[in-house]
Structures are given as C-alpha cells and as structure tokens.
N, CA and C of each residue as an Amber inpcrd file, in Angstrom:
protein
   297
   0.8080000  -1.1920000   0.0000000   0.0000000   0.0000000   0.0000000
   0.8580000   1.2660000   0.0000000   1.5330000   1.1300000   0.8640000
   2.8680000   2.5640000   0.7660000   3.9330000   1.6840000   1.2950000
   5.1730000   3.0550000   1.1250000   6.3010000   2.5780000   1.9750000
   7.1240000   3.7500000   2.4760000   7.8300000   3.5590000   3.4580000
   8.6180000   5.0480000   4.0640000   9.9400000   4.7320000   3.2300000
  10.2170000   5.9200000   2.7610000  11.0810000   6.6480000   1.8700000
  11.9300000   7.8670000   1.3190000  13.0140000   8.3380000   1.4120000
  13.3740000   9.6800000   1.1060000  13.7510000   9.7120000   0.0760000
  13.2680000   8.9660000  -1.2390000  13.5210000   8.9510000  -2.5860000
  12.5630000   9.1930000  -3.1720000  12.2190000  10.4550000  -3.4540000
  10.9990000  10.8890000  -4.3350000   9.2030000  10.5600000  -3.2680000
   9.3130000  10.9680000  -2.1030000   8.3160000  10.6660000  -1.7320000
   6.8910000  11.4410000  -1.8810000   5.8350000  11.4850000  -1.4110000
   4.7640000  12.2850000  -2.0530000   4.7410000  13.1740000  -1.0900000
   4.8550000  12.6510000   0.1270000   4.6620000  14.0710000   1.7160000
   5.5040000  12.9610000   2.5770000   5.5810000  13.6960000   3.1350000
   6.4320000  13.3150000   4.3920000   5.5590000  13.7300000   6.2550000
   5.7310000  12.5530000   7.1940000   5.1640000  12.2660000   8.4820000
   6.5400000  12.8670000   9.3110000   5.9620000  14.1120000  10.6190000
   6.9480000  14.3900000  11.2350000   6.7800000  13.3010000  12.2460000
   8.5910000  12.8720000  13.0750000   8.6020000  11.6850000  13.6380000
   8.8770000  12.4380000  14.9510000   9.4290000  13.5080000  15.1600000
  10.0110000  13.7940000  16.8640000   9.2630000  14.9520000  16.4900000
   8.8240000  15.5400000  18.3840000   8.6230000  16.7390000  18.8400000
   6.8650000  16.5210000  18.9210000   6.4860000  17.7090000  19.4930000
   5.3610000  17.5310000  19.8610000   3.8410000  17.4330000  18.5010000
   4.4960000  17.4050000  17.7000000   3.4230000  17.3610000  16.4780000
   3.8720000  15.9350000  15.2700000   4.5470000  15.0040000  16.5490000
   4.9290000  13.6320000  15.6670000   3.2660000  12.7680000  15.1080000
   3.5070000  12.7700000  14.1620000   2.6440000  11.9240000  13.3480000
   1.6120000  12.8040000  12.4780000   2.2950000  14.3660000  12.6340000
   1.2610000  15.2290000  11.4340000   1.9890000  14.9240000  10.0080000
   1.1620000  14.7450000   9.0720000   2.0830000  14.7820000   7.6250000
   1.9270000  16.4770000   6.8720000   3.0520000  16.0990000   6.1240000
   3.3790000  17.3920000   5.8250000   3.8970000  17.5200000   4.3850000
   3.5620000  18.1320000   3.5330000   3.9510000  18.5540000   2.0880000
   5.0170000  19.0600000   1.9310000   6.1340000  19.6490000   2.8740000
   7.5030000  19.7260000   2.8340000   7.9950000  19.3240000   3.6600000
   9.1340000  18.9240000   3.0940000  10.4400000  17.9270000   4.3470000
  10.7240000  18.6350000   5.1800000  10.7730000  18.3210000   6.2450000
  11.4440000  18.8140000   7.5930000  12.3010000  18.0470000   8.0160000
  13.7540000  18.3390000   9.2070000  14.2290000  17.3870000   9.5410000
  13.4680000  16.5590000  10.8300000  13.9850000  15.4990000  10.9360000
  13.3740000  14.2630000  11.5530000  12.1290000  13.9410000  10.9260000
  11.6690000  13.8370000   9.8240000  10.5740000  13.5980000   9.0020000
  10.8770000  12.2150000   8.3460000   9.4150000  11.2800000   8.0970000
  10.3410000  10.5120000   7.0730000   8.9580000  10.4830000   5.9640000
   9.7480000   9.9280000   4.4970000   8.4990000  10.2140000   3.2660000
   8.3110000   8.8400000   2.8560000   6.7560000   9.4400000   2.7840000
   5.9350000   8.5980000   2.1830000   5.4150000   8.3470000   0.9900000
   5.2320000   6.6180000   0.2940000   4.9320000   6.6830000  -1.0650000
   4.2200000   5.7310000  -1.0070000   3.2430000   6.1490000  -1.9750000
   2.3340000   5.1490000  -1.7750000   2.4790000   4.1140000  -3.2980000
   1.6400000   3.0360000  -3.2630000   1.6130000   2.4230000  -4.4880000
   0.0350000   2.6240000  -5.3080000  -0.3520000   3.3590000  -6.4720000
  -1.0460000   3.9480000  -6.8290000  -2.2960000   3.5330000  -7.0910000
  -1.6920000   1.8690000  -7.4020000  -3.1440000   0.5450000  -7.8330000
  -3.7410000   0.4280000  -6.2810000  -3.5810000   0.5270000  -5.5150000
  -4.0650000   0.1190000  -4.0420000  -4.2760000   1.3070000  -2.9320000
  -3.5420000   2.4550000  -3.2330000  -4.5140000   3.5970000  -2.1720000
  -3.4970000   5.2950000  -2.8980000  -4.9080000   6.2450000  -2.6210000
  -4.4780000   7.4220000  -3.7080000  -3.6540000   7.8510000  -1.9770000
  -2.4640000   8.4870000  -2.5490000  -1.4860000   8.9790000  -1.4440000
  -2.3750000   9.9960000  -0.5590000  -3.4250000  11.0430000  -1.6340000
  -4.0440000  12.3800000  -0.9530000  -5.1680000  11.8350000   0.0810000
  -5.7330000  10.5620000   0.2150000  -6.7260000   9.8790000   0.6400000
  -5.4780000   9.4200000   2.0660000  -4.3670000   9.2340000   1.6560000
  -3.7340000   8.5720000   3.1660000  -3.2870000   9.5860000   3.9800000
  -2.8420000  11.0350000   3.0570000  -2.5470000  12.1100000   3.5110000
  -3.8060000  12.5810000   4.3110000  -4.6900000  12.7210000   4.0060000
  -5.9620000  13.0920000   4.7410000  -6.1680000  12.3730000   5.7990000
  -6.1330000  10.9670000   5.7410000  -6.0970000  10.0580000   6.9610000
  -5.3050000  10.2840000   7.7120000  -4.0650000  10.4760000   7.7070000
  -3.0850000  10.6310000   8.7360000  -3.3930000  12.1160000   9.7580000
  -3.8740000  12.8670000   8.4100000  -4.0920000  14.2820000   8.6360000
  -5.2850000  14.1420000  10.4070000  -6.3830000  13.6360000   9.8550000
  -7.5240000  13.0810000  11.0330000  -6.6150000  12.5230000  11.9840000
  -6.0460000  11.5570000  12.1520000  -5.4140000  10.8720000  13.0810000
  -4.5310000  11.6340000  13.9590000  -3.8020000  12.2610000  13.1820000
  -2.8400000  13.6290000  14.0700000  -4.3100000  14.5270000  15.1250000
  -5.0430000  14.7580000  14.3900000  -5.9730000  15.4520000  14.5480000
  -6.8760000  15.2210000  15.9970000  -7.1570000  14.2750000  15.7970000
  -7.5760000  13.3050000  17.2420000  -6.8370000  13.0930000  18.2240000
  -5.7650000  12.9600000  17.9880000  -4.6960000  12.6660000  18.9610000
  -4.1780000  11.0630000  19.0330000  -4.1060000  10.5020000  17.7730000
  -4.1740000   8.7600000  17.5460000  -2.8240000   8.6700000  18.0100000
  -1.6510000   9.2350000  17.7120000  -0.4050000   9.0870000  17.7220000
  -0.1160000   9.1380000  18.9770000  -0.1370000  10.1120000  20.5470000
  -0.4380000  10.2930000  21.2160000   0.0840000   9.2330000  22.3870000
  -0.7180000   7.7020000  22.4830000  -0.5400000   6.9650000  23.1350000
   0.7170000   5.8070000  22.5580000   1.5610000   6.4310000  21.4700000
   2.9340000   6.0450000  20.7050000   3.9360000   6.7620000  21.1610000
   3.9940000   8.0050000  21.6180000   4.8690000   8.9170000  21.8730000
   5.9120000   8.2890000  22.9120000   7.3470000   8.4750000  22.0380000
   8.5690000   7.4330000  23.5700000   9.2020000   8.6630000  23.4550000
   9.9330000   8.5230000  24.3200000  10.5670000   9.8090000  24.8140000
  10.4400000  10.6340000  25.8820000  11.4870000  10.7590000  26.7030000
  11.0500000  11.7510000  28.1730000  11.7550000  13.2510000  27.7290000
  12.2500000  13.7770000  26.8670000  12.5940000  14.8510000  26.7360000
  12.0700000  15.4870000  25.4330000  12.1940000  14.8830000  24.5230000
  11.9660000  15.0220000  22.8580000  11.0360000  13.8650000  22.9370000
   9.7340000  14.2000000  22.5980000   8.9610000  13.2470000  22.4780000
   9.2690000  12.5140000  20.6120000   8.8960000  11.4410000  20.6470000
   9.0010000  10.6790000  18.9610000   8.1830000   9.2600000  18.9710000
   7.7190000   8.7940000  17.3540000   7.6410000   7.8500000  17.4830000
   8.0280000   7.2610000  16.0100000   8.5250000   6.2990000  16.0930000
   8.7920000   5.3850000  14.9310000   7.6320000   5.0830000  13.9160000
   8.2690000   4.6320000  12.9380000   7.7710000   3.8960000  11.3760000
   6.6330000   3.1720000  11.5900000   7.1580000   2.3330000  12.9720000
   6.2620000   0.5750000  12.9460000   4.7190000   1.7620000  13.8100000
   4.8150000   2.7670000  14.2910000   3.8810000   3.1640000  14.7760000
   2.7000000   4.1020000  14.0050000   3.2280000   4.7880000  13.2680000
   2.6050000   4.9840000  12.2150000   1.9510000   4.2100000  11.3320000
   2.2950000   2.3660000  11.1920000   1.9510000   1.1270000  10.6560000
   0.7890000   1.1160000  11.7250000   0.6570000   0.9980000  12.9980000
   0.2160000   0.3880000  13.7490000  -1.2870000   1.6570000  13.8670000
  -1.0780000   3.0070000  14.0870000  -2.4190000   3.8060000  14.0790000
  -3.0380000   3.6910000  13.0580000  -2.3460000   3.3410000  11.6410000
  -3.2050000   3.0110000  10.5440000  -4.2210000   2.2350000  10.7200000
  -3.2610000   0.6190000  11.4950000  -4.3040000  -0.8120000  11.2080000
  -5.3990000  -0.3930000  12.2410000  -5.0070000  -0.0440000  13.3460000
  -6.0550000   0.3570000  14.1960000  -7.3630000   0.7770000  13.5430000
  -6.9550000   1.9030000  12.8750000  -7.7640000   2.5310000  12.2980000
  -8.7290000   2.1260000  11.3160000  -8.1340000   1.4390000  10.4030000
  -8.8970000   0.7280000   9.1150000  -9.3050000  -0.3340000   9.6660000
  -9.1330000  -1.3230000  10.6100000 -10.0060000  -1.7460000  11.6400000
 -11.3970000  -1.8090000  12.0020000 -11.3440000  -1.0380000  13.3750000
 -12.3530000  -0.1170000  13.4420000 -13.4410000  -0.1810000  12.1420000
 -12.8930000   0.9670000  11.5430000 -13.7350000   1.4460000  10.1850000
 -14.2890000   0.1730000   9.5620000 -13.4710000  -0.7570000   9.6810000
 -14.1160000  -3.1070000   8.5430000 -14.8090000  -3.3350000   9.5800000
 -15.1960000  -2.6780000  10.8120000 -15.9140000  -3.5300000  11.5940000
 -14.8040000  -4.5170000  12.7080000 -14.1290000  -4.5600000  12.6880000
 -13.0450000  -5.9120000  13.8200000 -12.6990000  -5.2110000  15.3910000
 -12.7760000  -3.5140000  15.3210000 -12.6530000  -3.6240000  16.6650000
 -12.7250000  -2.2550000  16.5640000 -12.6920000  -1.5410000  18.0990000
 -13.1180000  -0.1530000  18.2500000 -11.8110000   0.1690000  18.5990000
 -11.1050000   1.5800000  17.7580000 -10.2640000   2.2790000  18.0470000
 -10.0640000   2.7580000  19.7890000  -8.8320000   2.5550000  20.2520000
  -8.9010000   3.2990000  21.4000000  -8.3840000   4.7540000  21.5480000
  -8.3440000   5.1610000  20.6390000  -7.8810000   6.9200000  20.6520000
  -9.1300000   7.4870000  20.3160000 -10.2660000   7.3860000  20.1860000
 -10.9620000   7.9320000  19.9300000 -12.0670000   8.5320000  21.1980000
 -12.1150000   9.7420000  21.1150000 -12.5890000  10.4020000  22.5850000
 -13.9560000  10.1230000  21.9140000 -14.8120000   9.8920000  23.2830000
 -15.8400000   9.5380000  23.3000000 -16.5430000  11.4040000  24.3930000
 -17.8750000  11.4250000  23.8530000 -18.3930000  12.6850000  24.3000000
 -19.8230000  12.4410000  25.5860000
C-alpha cells in the first residue's frame, strides 16, 4: 500500500517533537516520506487520513521519549491498522474520545 522513503516521496510524516505523526507537504528534519503504491490507495486519501489521526490525537498513546517526544515507522503502521479496523468492523479504536 505505501512505503517510508526519502527517494521521491509524495509528503512526508513528522517523527520527533510535539506534532509527531502530522504529515506534511515539505520535508522537515526528523521527518520521514511517504509513497504510496497507486493501484491500491491514492497517497491524498492517506494524507488526509493521517491528517484526522494527528488530529484526534491517535499518535499520542505512541509517543517514547522523556525529553523530545518521537515515534517510529512501525507506529505509524500500527495507528493506521487500528484505524482501518475499526472502520471493517473488527474492533473499536482506542484513541478515539468519546463525548
């Protein structure tokens, strides 16, 4: 579906500091880029998703770090499945604030 990449990527996910897991249309450092594969999901559709997820605060309960907060690749893998989850019906997201 995608893959993390700094070879021609479409946007790039910031990984450290307090806004880890917003994506972003220009590189920053500690960023890493994303590409998607075109037959199986449009990049602007994952960009938007990630976009929500930052948004909510999905990333949040990923954050390592006691000074510089960050989180890795495999975690960004992992708020996805959560997510698309959820959404097939298999289980209820736990980042999601309830009102």
């Amino acid at each position: 579906m995608f893959q993390f990449t700094n070879k021609d990527p479409e946007f790039w996910v910031q990984l450290k500091g307090e806004n880890s897991g917003k994506p972003l249309r220009k590189q920053i450092p500690n960023s890493v880029g994303i590409k998607t594969n075109p037959e199986l999901l449009v990049s602007d559709f994952l960009f938007v998703t990630l976009e929500y997820l930052f948004s909510v605060g999905a990333f949040k309960p990923f954050l390592k770090g006691s000074v510089i907060p960050y989180i890795r690749n495999e975690d960004i893998v992992k708020v996805l499945v959560i997510h698309w989850a959820a959404f097939s019906g298999n289980s209820k997201p736990h980042f999601f604030i309830q009102s």
